[in-house]
C-alpha positions in Angstrom: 14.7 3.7 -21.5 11.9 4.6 -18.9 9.6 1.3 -18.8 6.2 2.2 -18.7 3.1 -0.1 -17.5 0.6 -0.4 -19.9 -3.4 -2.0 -19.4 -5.1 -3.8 -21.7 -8.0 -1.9 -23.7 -11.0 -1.5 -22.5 -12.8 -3.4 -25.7 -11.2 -6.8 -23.9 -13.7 -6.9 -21.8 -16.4 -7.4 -24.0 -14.2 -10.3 -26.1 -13.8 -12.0 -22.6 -17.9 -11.7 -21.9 -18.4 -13.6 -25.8 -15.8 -16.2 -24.8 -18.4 -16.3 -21.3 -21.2 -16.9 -23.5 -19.2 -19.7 -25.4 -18.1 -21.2 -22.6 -21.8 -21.5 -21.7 -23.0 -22.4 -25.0 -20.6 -25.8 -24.8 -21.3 -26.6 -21.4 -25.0 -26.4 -21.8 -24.6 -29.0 -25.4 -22.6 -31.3 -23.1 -25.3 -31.0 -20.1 -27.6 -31.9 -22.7 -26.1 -34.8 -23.9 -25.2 -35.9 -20.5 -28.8 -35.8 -19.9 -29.9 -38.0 -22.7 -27.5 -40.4 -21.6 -29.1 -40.4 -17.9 -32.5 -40.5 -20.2 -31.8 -43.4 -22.5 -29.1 -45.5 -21.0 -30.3 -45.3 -17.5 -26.9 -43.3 -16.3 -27.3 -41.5 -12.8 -29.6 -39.2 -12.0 -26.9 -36.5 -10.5 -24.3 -36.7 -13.6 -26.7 -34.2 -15.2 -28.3 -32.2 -12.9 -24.4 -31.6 -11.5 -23.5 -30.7 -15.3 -26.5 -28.1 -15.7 -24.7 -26.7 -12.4 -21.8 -26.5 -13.6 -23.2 -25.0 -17.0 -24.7 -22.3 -15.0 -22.5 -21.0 -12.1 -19.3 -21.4 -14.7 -20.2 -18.4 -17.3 -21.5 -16.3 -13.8 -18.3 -16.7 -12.7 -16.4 -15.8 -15.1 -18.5 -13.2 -15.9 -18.4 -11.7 -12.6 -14.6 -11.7 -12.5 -14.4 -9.8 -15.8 -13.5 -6.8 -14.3 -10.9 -8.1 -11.6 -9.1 -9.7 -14.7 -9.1 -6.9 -16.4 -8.1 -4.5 -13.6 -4.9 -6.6 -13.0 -3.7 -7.5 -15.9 -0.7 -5.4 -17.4 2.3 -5.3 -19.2 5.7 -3.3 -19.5 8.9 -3.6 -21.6 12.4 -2.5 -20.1 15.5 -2.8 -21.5 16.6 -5.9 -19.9 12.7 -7.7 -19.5 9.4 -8.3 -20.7 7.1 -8.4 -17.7 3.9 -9.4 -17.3 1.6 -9.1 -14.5 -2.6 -10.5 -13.8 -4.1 -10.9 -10.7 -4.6 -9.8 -7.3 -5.2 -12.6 -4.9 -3.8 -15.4 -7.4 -0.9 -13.0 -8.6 1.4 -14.4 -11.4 4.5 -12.7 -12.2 6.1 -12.7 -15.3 9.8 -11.2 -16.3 11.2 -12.7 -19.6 14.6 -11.6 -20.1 15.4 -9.5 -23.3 18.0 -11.4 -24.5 16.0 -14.6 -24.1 13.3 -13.4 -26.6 13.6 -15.9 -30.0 10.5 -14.7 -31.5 7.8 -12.5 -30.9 4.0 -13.4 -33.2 0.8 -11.5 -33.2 -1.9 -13.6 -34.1 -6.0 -12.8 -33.7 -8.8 -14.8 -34.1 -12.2 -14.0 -35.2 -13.1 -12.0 -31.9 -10.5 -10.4 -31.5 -10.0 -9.4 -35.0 -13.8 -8.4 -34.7 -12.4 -5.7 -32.2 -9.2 -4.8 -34.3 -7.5 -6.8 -31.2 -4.7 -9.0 -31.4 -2.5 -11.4 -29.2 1.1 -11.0 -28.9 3.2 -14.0 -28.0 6.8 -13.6 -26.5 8.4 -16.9 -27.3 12.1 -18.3 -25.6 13.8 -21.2 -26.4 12.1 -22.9 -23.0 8.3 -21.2 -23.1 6.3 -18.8 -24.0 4.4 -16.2 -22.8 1.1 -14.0 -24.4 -0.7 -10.9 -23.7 -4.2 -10.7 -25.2 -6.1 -8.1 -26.6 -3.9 -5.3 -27.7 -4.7 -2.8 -30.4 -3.0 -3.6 -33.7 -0.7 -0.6 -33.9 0.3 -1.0 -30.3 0.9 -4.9 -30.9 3.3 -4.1 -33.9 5.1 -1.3 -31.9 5.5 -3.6 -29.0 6.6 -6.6 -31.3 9.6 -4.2 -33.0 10.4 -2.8 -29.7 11.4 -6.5 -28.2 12.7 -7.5 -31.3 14.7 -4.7 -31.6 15.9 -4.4 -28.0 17.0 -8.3 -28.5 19.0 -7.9 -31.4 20.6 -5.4 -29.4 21.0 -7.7 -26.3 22.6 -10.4 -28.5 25.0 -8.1 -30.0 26.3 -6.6 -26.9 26.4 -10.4 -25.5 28.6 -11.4 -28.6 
């Protein structure tokens, strides 16, 4: 078999900008709590205004880096591994042996199923590893191709 890479959809993108917004969204109830601290119990003046910072530049950030994440982040199934690749300065490089696989689950929450998106985890005996965001069908295919392909690699191993 011929592994092919395969991206993430496009429709990721705006899951990861909602999880952006909720990242803001807890950071600025903590900033504001932070804040009544400094406001009632006499706390340091910086411990909040550092916190509203941090409330603001963290969701930019991420934001900003939506695309870079999405640009470098892919996925292809041979007949000996899983791999798994993100990033371009920070590159992490994943290869999980066929034969290794124990289980493979989809699961989705609420924005992802919003999108008809789901995760696929690739499970060992030592770790596990996920890939966010594929389309349903896909997710299935992939999770019968593994599962398939390991049955296989424990048979032949046997």
């Amino acid at each position: 078999m011929q592994p092919t890479t395969h991206h993430l959809p496009p429709r990721i993108k705006q899951i990861w900008g909602y999880s952006a917004l909720g990242s803001f969204l807890a950071l600025l109830v903590i900033s504001g709590l932070l804040w009544l601290t400094y406001r009632y119990w006499d706390w340091a003046a910086w411990i909040p205004i550092a916190s509203l910072i941090l409330t603001i530049v963290e969701p930019l950030v991420e934001i900003a880096f939506i695309p870079y994440r999405y640009q470098f982040t892919r996925y292809q199934i041979s007949d000996l591994a899983v791999e798994m690749q993100s990033g371009f300065i920070f590159q992490k490089r994943v290869a999980i042996p066929i034969a290794r696989v124990q289980n493979v689950t989809l699961n989705a929450g609420p924005l992802l199923q919003w999108q008809k998106l789901t995760k696929v985890t690739v499970a060992t005996a030592a770790t596990s590893h996920s890939i966010e965001g594929l389309e349903l069908p896909e997710a299935e295919q992939f999770r019968e191709q593994i599962m398939r392909l390991a049955r296989e690699a424990r048979h032949d191993n046997a």
